[in-house]
N, C-alpha and C positions, 0 to 999 in steps of 0.2 A: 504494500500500500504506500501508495507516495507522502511526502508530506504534507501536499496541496490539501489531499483529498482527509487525510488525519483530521485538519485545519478547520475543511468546512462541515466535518461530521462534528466538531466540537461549538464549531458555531450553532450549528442545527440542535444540538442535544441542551444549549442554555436559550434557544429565541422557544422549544418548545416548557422549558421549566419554568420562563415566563411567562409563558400562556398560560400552563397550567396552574401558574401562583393565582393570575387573575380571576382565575373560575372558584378559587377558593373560599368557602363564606367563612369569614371570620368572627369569632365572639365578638361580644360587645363589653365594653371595661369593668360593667357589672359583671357579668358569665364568668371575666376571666377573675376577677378578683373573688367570686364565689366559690371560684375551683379552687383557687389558689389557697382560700382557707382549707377546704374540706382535704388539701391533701398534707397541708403542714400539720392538721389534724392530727390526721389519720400518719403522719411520719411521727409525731408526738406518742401516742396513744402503741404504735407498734417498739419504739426505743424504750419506753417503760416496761410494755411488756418484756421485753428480750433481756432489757437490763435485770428487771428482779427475776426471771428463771437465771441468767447468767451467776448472779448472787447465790442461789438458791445450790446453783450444781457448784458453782464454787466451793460451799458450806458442804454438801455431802462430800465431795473428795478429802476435805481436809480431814472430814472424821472417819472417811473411810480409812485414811491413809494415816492417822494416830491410832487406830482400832487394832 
């Protein structure tokens, strides 16, 4: 493949992901900033979890491992 042709396949692969940006519906500032709670949430809510089971197996190895 020459590198004309490289050239204009790479032109042709960003004139269509511009296209295709344009056909995009995007949230609206409310939507995103709704989401945007529900996942710092929910990132909240699963660190908590993991952290006190991580506590938890921490505590049984130690007393498995004094026993």
């Amino acid at each position: 493949m020459e590198f004309k042709e490289k050239i204009e396949q790479i032109k042709e692969y960003f004139r269509e992901v511009y296209l295709e940006a344009k056909r995009v519906t995007w949230p609206s500032k409310k939507d995103a900033i709704k989401g945007t709670y529900i996942v710092l949430i929910t990132v909240i809510i699963a660190a908590l979890f993991l952290g006190i089971v991580d506590i938890g197996l921490a505590n049984i190895i130690k007393t498995l491992l004094r026993g």
